[in-house]
Every structure is written in C-alpha cells, then in structure tokens.
LOPA-681991 format. One record per residue (C-alpha): residue in three letters; x, y, z. Coordinates in steps of 0.001 Angstrom, whole numbers, padded with zeros to 6 digits, always signed. Last residue first. Layout:
LOPA-681991
AlaXYZ
...
This chain:
LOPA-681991
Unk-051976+059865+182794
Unk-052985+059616+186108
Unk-056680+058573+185650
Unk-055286+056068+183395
Unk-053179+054444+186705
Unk-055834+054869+189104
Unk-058599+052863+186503
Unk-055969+049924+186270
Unk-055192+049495+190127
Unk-059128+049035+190021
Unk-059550+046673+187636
Unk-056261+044557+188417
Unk-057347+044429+192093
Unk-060777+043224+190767
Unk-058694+040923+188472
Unk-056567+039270+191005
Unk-059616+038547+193551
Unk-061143+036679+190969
Unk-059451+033649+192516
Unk-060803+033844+195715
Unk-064462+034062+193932
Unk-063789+030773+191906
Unk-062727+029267+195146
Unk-065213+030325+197105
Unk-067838+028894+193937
Unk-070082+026685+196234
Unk-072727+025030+194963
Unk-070814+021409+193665
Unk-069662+020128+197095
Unk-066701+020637+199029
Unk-067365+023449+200567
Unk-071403+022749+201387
Unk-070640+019135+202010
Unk-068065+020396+205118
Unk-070270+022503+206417
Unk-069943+026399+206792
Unk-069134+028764+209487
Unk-068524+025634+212523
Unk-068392+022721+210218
Unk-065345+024611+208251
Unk-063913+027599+209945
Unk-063924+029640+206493
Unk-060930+032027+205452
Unk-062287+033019+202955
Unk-064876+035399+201589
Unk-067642+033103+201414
Unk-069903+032429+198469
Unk-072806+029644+198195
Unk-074364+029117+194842
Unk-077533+028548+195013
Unk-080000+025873+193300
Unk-082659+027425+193301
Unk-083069+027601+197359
Unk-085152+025279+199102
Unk-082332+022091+199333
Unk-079739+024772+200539
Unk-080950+023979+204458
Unk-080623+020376+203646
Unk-077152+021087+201901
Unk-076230+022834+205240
Unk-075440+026709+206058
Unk-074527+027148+209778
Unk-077429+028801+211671
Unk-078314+025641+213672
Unk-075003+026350+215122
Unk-076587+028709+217400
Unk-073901+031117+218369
Unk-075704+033568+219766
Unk-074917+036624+221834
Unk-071178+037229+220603
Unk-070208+040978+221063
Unk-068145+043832+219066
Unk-070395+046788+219999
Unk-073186+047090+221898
Unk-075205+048496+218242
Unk-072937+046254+216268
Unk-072846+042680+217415
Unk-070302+040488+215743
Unk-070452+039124+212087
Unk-069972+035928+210584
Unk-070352+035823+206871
Unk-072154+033323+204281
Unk-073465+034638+201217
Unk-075783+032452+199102
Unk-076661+032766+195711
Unk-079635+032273+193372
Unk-082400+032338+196292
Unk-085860+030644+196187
Unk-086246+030367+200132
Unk-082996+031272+201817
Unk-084817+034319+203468
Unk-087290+031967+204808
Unk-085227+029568+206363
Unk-083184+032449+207992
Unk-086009+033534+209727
Unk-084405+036667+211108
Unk-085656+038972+208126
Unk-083889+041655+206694
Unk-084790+043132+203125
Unk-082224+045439+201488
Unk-082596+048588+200316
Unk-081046+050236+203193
Unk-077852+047589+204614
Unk-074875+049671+204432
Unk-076048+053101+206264
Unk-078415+051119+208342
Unk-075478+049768+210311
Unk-075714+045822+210699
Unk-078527+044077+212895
Unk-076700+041487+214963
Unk-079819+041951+217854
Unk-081667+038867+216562
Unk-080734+036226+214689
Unk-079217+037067+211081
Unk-080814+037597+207179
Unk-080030+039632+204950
Unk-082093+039848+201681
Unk-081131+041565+198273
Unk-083052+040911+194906
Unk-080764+041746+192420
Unk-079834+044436+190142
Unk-078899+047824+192051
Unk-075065+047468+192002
Unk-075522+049596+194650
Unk-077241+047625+197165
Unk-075146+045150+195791
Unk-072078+046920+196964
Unk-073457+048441+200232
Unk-074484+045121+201495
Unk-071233+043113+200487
Unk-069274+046073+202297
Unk-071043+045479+205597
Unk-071336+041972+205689
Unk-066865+042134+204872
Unk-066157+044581+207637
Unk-068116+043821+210140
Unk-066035+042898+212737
Unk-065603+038721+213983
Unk-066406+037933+217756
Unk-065104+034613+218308
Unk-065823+031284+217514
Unk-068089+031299+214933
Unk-071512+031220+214072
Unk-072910+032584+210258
Unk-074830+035552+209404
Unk-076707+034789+205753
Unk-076434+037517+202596
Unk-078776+036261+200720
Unk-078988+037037+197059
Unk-082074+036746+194394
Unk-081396+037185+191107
Unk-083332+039430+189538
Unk-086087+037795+186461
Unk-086465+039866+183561
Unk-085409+037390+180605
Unk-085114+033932+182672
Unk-081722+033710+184637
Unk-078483+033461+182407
Unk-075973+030311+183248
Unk-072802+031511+182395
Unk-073319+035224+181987
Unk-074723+035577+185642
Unk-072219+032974+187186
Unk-069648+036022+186258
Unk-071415+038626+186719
Unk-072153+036550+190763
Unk-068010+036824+190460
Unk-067564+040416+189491
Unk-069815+041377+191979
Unk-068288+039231+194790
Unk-064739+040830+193901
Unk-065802+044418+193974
Unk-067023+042740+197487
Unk-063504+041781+198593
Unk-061851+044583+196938
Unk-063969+047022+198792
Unk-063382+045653+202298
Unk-065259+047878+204738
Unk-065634+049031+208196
Unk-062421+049188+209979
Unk-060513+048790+206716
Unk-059575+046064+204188
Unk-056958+046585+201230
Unk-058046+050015+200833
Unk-056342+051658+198354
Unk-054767+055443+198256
Unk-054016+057597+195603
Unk-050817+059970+196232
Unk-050361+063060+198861
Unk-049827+060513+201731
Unk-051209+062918+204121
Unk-054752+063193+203912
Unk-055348+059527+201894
Unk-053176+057749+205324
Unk-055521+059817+207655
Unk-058464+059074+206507
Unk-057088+055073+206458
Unk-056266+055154+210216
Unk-059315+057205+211287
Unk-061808+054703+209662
Unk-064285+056896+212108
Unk-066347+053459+212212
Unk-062952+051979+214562
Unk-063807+054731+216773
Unk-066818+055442+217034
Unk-066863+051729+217626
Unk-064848+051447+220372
Unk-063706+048104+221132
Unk-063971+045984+217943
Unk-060415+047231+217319
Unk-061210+047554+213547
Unk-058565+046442+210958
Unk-056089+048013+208231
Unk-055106+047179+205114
Unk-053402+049965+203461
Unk-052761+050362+199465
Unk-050149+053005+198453
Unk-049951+053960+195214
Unk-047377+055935+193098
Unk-044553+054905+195852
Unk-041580+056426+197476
Unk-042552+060054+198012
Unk-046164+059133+199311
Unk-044447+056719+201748
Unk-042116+059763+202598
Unk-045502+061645+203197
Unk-047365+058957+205389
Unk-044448+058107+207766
Unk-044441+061887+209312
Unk-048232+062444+209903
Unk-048870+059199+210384
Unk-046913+059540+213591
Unk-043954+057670+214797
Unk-043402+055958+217923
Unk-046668+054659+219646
Unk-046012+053125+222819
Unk-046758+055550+225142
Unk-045714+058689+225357
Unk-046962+060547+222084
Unk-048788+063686+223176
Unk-051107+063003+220599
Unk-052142+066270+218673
Unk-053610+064540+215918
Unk-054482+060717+216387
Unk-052934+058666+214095
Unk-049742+056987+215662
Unk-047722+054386+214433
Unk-045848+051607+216135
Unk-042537+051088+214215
Unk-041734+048605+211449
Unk-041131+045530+210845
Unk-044069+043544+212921
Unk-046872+045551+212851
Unk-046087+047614+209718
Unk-045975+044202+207494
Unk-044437+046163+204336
Unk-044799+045021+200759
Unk-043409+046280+198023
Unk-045170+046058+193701
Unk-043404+046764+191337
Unk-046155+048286+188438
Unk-046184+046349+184487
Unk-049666+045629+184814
Unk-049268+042147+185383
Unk-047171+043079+188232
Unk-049508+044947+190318
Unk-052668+042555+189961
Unk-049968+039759+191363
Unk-048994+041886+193873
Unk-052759+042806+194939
Unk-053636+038662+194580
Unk-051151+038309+196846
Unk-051757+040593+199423
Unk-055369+040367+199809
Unk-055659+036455+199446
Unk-052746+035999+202476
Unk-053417+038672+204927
Unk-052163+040120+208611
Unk-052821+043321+209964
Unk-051532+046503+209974
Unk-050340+045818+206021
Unk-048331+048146+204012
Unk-048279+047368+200468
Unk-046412+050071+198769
Unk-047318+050484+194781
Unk-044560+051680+192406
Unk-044265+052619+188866
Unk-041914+052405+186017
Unk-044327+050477+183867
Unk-047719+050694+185226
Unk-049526+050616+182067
Unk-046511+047897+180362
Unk-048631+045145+180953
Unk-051678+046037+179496
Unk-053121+043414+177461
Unk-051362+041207+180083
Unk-054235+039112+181886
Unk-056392+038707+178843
Unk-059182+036655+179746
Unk-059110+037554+183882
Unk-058249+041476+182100
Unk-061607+041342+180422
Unk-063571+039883+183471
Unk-062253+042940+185563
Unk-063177+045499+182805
Unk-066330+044637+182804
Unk-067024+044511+186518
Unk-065520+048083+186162
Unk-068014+048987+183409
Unk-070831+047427+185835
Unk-069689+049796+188670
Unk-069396+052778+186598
Unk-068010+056010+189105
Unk-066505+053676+191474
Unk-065334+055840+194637
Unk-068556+055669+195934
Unk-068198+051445+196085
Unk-065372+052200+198667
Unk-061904+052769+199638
Unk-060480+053239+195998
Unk-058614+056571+195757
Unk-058523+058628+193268
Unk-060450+057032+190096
C-alpha cells in the first residue's frame, strides 16, 4: 500500500479486515515493524477518536508517532499553485510538504471541506497536494470527501458482529445507511465513504435512505438502493447507519430537519434486530435517541474502539510495502 486515502487504495479489503481483527487479539505481534520510524500527525481540523486511536496504532507497532494542530501552531498554508500569496496564507504546501516528507516516514492529514464550493472541497486539493509533494506515503485521517479509516473501521466492525452471531448460510446482511437531523449543515464525508466501502466490500444488501433533495454523489452511492421512505428501507435490516449529511447538488444546505427522521426503538422494532452504528460524535435526541445509545443495539462504542486496529491495519500494510 502507498498511500491510504480511499477503499481503491486497498488491494484485499477482506484480508485487511483480517488483519485488523488479528492485531485487536494480538495488539503487539509486531511491535518492533515500525521501529525507528516516524509518522507526523498534522491535523487542519480538530479530532479526538482519529488522533488517538492513530497514535495508539503507531506505537504498538513500534513507530513515534508527532502530532501537529496546523491551525492553531503553525502557519496558514497555501495550496493553490501559482497563488500570489497576499492574504493570509503564509507558507505554501509546496515548501512545508517536503521538509515534512524529510522528517517523517508517514504523514497522515486530516483535513475538512469548506461546504462552500464544492468543486472545490470535491477536488480534495489539500490532500493531492500533500501525496505530490511530500515524497513519502500519505494517510487520510478525514478529507473533503471521505474518511477511509472511519469506514475501514465500519467493515471491520459489521465482520466483527458477522462472526459472532452468523446470518443463515447464504443470506446478505442487510445495511441502511439512514440520514439523520442536526443542527447545522454537516459535509459528506463519512455517508459518502460508508457507501463506497460497502459498495465495495460487495457482500451485503445496501440501502440509503434520506428525504428528498440530500441525494449523495452517484460516484459513492451506485449499487446501492435509495429510497426516501425511511420506514421502508429499515424494514428487515441487520445494521443501522446513522449520519447527518448536508445538501450536495446546492451545496452544503439544511432543507429538512424533520426530527421524525431520528432513529427510535419504535422505528428499530421492524428491523431484525439491528445494530445501530454512528461514527461519533452523536447529538443525542436530536441525531439519535437516548434509548437507541444507551440501549442493547447499538455497538458505537465497539466501532470507536476498533478504530485502533483499522489504523493498525493500514499503518501495517505501508510499513511491509517499504521493506
């Protein structure tokens, strides 16, 4: 693996998934893999789950792992080429990326979208230019359009559930991906990635389901079905994915924020049982109730948790690969 900024980048998804449940059994069977290395963790935006289960990934593979809040210790950077830079930007990619790719062995970037411009922020200019100019393999701790580690995550988690309580021989498992209100407009980052990961994972029965007009890109969503009848779509599923998302085709909006769309245990009663997923964090009773979270479907904290050994999986396969 080169760089990890999407499922494309995984050449055996289920080996990886594999991989990730070994090292959650056996944390440091390879501890001393990364020994002598470095990863920089430079964050554009803020993060708890993604930056700590990254270091701890990092460190039980032997790597030292640095962290570096760009926005607020260090100096506004440019990305655009050719910028005539008098504004407020003070160094350019261009310049920072290189030294970063002298100092470290990986660098993993978590980035956001401006959910202003959406050529823009679906360019994923920041993190191009980051892997052209670093030099060294780069990991994307969110972007402007996707979160791999988030849904590499999900995978490995619904796996998981998957080899604890097995489905009858032949039957898919049937996953929702379910928009959910909120309080402000929210990118989509996270609906986005989840769609293009199962979609690729290939093994379940995939249905999204929203209110009108917060349709996702068709490039992350083909294969799956998409109803707005969100009663329907949660009829006979195995797991539940809750996610806000704003508007995509006018960019970045809140229409609806019918709170008849948050997921309740009367809404779950129709489902097989599901268990409900969220990538965290949740705006409880507004995103998700209160007897959802606290109640025996959902597994968000089994799926935050797992977030150390998809980062472990992944920091793993860059390390061989550089052998």
């Amino acid at each position: 693996m080169k760089n990890f900024t999407s499922v494309y980048d995984v050449q055996q998804l289920d080996a990886l998934v594999k991989k990730a449940l070994a090292y959650k059994a056996a944390p440091f069977k390879d501890k001393t893999l990364g020994a002598g290395k470095r990863i920089g963790l430079l964050f554009l935006n803020p993060s708890m789950r993604t930056r700590l289960s990254t270091q701890i990934a990092a460190q039980n593979l032997g790597m030292e792992p640095i962290v570096f809040n760009v926005g607020q210790e260090g100096w506004a950077l440019e990305f655009e080429e050719e910028a005539i830079m008098s504004g407020s930007t003070v160094e350019h990619v261009k310049d920072a990326a290189p030294i970063m790719g002298n100092y470290f062995d990986i660098l993993a970037i978590r980035t956001f979208p401006s959910l202003k411009n959406r050529e823009d922020d679906y360019s994923e200019l920041y993190i191009k230019q980051f892997i052209k100019y670093a030099g060294i393999p780069v990991v994307s701790l969110e972007s402007a359009t996707l979160h791999p580690l988030q849904s590499l995550t999900d995978i490995i988690t619904i796996n998981e559930c998957l080899n604890a309580s097995p489905l009858p021989a032949g039957k898919k498992p049937k996953i929702v991906l379910t928009w959910a209100p909120h309080v402000k407009p929210l990118p989509q980052c996270v609906a986005n990635s989840f769609s293009q990961w199962v979609n690729a994972w290939g093994k379940a029965d995939f249905v999204i389901t929203h209110p009108e007009d917060y349709e996702l890109d068709e490039q992350f969503t083909k294969g799956a079905t998409i109803t707005h009848d969100q009663d329907e779509a949660l009829k006979d599923a195995d797991f539940v994915y809750v996610k806000n998302w704003s508007t995509f085709k006018d960019y970045g909006k809140i229409y609806n924020n019918d709170p008849e769309w948050m997921l309740t245990n009367e809404k779950l009663s129709v489902t097989n049982n599901a268990k409900v997923m969220h990538c965290l964090p949740v705006r409880r009773n507004v995103e998700l109730s209160d007897e959802i979270l606290d109640g025996p479907n959902s597994i968000v904290t089994q799926e935050a948790s797992n977030r150390v050994w998809a980062a472990q999986a992944v920091l793993s396969e860059i390390l061989e690969s550089k052998k």
